[in-house]
N, C-alpha and C positions, 0 to 999 in steps of 0.2 A: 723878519725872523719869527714875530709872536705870532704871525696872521697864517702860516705856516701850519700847522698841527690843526688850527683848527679850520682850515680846507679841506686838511686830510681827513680830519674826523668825518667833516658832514658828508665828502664823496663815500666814503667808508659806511656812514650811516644808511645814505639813497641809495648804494650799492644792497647792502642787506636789507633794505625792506624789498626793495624789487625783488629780491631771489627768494627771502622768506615765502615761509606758505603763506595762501589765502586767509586762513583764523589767525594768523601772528599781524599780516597786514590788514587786518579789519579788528583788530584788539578795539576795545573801545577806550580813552581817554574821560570820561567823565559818566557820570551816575545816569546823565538823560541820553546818552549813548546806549547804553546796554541794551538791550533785545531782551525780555523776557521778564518774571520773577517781579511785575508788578504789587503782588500782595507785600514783598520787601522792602521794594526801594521805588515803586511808585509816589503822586502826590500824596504827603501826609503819610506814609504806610512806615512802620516804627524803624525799622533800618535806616530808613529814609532821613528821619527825624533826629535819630542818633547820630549818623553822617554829617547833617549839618549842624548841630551842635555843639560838633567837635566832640562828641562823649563817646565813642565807641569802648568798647569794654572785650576782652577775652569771647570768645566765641568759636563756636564747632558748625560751619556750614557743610549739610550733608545733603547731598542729590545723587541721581544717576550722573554715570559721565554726558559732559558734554552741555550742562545744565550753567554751567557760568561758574565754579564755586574758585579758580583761580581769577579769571577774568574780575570777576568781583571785588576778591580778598586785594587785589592791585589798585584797585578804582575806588574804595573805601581807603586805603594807603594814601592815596593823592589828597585826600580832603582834609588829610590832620599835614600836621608838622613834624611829625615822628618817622626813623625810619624805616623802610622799608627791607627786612632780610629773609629772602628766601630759604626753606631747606626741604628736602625733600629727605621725608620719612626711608624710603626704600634704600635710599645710598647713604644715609647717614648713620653713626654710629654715637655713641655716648660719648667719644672725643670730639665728634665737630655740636654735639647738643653744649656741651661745657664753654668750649669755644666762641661760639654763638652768645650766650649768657656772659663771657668776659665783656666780648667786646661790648655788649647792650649796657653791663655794667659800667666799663670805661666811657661809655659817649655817655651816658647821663652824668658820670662825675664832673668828665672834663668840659662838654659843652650844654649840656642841660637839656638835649634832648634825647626824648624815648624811645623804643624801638617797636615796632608792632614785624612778631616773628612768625611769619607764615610758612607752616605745616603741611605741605601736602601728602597727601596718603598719610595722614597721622592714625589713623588704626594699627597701622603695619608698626609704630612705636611699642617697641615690648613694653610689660611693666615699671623695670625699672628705669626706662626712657621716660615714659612719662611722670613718675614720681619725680625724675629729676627737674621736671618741670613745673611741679606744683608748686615747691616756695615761690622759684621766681611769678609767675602768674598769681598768685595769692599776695605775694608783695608788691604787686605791680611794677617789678622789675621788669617787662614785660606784657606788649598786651600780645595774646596768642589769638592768632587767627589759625583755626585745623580746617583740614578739609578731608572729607572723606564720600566715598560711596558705598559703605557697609552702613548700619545701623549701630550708631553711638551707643546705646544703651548696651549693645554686646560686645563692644568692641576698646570701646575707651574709658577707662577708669572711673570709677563713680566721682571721687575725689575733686578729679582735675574737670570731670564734667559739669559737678555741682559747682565750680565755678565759672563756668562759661556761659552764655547763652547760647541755647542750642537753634538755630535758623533751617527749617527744614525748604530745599529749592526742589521747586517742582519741573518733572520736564519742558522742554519748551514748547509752547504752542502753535497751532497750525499757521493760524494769522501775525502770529510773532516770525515761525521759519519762516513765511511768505516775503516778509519784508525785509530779514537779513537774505535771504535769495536775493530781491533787487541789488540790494550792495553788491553780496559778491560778484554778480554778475556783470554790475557797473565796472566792479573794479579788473574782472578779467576783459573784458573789453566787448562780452560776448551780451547776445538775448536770446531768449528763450520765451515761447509759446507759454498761454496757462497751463495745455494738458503737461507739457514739459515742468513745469513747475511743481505741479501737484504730485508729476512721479516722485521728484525729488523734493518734497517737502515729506511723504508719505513713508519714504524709503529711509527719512533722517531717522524716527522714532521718537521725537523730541532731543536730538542732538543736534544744535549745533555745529561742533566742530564734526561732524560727521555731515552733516547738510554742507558746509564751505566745503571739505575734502570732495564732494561725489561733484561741486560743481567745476572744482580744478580741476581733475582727471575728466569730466564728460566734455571741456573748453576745450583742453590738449587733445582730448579724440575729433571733436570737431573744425579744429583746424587743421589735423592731420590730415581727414576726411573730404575740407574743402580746399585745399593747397592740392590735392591727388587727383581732384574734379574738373576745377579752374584753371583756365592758364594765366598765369603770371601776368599782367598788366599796369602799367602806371597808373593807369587810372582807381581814382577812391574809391572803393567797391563800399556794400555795405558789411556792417559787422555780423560774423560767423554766427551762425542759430544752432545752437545746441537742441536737438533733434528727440522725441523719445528713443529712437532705436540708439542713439549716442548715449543715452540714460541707463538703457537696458545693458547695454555692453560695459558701463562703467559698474554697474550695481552685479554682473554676473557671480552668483555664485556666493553672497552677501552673507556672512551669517547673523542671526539677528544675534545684539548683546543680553548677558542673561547675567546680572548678578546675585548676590547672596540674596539681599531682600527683594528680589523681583521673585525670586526663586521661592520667597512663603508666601507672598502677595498673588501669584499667580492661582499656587497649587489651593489657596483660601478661595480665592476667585471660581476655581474648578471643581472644591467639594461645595460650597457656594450656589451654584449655579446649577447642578446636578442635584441636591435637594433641592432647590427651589424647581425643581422638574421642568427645567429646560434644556434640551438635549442640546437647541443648536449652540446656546452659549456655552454649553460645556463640552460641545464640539471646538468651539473657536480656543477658549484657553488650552485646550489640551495640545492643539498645533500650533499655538503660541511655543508654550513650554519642550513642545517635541521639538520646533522650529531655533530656540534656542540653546537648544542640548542636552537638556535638562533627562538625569536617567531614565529612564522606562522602570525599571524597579521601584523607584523612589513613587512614581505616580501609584502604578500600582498596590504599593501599600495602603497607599491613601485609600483607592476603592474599595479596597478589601475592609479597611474598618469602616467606609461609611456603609456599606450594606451591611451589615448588624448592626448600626448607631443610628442611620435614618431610614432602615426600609423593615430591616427585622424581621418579625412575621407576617408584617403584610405580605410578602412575596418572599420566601426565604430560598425559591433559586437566585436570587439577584447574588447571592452568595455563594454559591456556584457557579453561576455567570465570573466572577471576580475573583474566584480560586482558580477558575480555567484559563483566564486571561493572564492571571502570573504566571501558571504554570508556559503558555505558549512565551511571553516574555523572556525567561529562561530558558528555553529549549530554541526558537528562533531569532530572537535577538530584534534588534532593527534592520533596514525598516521595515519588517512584515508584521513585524509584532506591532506597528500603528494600526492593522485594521482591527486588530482583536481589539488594542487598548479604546478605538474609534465603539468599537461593537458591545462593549463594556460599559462605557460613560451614556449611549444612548438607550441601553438596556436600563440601564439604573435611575438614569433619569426621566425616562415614562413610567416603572415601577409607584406602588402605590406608595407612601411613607408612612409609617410608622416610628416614632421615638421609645417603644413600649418596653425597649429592651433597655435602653440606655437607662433610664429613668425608673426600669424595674431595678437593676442593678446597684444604679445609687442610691435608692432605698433598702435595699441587704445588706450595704454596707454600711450604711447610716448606724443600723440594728447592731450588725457583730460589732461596730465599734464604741458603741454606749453599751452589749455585755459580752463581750468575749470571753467570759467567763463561764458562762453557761453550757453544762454537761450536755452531753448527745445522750437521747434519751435510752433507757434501757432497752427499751424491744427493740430498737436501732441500732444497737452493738453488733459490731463481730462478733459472732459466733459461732464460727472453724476452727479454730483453734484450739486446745485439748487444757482443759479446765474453763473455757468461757460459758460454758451452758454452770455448773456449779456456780459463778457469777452472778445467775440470772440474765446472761447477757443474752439476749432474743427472743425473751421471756415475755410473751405476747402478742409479739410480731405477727401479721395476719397479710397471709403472702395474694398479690392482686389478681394471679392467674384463677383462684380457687375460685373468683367470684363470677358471675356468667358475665357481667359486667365489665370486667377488665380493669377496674379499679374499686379501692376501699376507702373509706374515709378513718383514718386513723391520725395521732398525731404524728408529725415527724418532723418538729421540730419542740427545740427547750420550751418551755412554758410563757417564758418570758414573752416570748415573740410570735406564740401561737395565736391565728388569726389575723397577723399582720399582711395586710394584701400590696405584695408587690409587684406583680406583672399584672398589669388592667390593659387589654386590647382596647384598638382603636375600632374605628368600625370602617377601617379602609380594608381593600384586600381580601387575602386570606385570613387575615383576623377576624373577619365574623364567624367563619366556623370554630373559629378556639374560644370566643367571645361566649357563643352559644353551649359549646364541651362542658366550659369554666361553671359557669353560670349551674349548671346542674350539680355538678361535683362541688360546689363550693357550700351548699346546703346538706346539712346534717342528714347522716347516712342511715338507713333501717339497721336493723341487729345484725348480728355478722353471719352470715348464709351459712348450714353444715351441708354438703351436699350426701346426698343419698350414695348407699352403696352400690358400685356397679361394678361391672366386670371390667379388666381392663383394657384402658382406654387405646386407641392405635396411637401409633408412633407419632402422628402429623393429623392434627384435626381442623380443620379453619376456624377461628372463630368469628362472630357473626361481624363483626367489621371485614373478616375479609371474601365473605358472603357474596357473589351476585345474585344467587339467585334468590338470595334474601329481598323482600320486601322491607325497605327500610322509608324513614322520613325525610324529606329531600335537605342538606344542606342548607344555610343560607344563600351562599352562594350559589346555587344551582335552583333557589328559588325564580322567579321573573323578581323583575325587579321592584314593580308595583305591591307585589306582595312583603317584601322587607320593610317597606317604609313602617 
């Protein structure tokens, strides 16, 4: 009668592991099992060290999916003596978080030991979910293992973070999938070729449980495939070869995963890369990020501010380049609008750079915010208005057209800040021609010109900038090159 139950149990048990999936039947039981995250739980690596010591403590493991952070938070459980309670943030509420906390408080009274309460999706815990959880974790009522794949710093309380350690897991690696590939494939019964491997290591993206899934669904295509081929025989054949074209049929149509921080990581990666005036890397992120969903609007905004932030005046179509591409954005939508956003990133990324604006800018503001007190000066007033000339308002003002020059040297700004030089050209680009404009105009002006009396002038007269048949001095830029040096 005792030996009863637990027959039933273990058939019950060998029955659900067979039918489980392939990542539930390859879970790993111990810390030198795991696949991945050697800076962690390698020899010596501090995870590692806290694990066997028994001292583990409160803790926030944060990766992409697929990176181990439950597999883990299980496999660190086994090494203490404390128990083990599952909850998951997405279906739980503030009655099973209390619930949870009773019972952790009942097993410590009545038999003395702890519980260690693992959190998954613990971001998704509103505020007051997790406050609820702060005495207990601060009392050690409680050790909390969270797990998430958002960025803790935005997402989980400062409070209850500052008492955790936070463990950041990194994807998995090429040579790591490679070797959980053997498993799985041991365990589905199947093999598979290197080029077969590397589709499917390639295709994982550093996931794990996403590498085991593509190998169960390409096993099930490949026995379907050779059970449809083969005739049936007694004889032991050998074991089914999962195929690349079995690969390709299983990954059909794949999307890539794109989360919250992959989503700043990337689009960093793509202004990144595009200053750094590499077009094909900022080719590659950008079909990442299109590849993963990521809006078309959202990218191009991004262009749009780095062409005034790192190109500027060197080339200030790069900003029409980047006004034009939002505008087709909007008007066609996807996918057509990848060739413009394509047409964009590699415009901008051979453009010359310049910071001249950024840097001008935050110098002007430096200014108005040590005197923002400082009046606009009198000949710079409005003076349309019907009593602003009795004011003195415009009372000096000396207009730039009058001059044959097209400019005067007056001041036009408060005192305080007169002669502060905030735009300095680079010498890339079209910046040597404003370099060379600046340069002249920034030296102290002759007296101010009266021109002679003449008869009146026609409607529309060019003046000598818009001259061709003006003899003028060649630009920088339209020098050779040898002569600039």
């Amino acid at each position: 009668m005792n030996e009863a139950p637990d027959l039933f149990d273990s058939a019950f048990d060998d029955r659900l592991r067979r039918q489980a999936p392939l990542a539930a039947r390859l879970r790993p039981r111990t810390l030198d099992d795991v696949v991945g995250q050697r800076h962690l739980i390698g020899p010596g690596a501090p995870l590692r060290a806290l694990a066997d010591a028994d001292r583990l403590g409160s803790m926030v493991l944060w990766g992409p999916p697929g990176s181990g952070k439950t597999t883990l938070a299980r496999v660190l459980s086994s090494t203490t003596a404390k128990a083990f309670v599952p909850l998951s943030a997405v279906e739980s509420g503030v009655r099973d978080l209390r619930g949870c906390l009773d019972d952790a408080r009942r097993l410590l009274g009545e038999h003395g030991q702890g519980t260690i309460l693992f959190v998954d999706e613990v971001h998704r815990f509103n505020k007051a979910q997790q406050d609820i959880l702060l005495p207990a974790v601060e009392d050690g009522l409680v050790v909390l293992i969270g797990a998430t794949t958002e960025n803790p710093y935005f997402e989980v309380n400062a409070p209850l973070l500052s008492r955790s350690r936070l463990w950041r897991l990194e994807p998995i690696g090429k040579d790591d999938l490679a070797e959980l590939a053997v498993r799985g494939l041991a365990a589905e019964g199947v093999v598979a070729g290197p080029e077969a491997v590397s589709v499917m290591v390639g295709a994982a993206h550093g996931d794990a449980r996403s590498l085991l899934g593509t190998i169960e669904l390409a096993a099930a295509m490949a026995r379907s495939r050779s059970a449809a081929t083969e005739p049936t025989t007694t004889e032991e054949r050998d074991p089914v070869e999962i195929t690349t074209e079995d690969l390709q049929r299983s990954l059909h149509d794949r999307a890539l995963v794109q989360d919250r921080d992959a989503h700043f990581d990337q689009v960093s990666a793509l202004i990144k890369s595009v200053r750094g005036s590499d077009p094909d890397a900022g080719l590659y992120w950008l079909a990442r990020m299109l590849e993963g969903g990521e809006d078309p609007r959202f990218i191009v905004r991004r262009l749009l501010v780095l062409a005034s932030e790192d190109i500027g005046m060197a080339d200030s179509k790069a900003l029409s380049v980047a006004a034009a591409a939002s505008r087709a954005v909007e008007s066609i939508g996807l996918p057509e609008a990848a060739l413009t956003l394509a047409h964009a990133v590699i415009y901008l990324a051979c453009a010359p750079k310049s910071n001249s604006v950024t840097v001008g800018l935050a110098s002007a503001r430096e200014d108005v915010r040590s005197s923002s007190d400082d009046q606009v000066p009198v000949h710079l007033r409005d003076a349309h208005y019907r009593g602003a000339t009795e004011l003195g308002h415009g009372a000096g003002y000396r207009y730039p057209h009058d001059d044959p020059r097209g400019w005067v040297d007056q001041q036009y700004r408060p005192q305080a800040v007169e002669g502060h030089v905030y735009y300095r050209p680079s010498d890339h680009g079209e910046e040597l021609d404003a370099e060379q404009r600046l340069r002249t105009r920034r030296l102290p002006c002759p007296a101010p010109h009266s021109p002679a009396p003449h008869s009146p002038a026609p409607l529309y007269e060019p003046s000598a900038s818009e001259r061709p048949d003006l003899v003028h001095e060649p630009s920088a830029s339209e020098r050779p090159a040898q002569d600039r040096r």
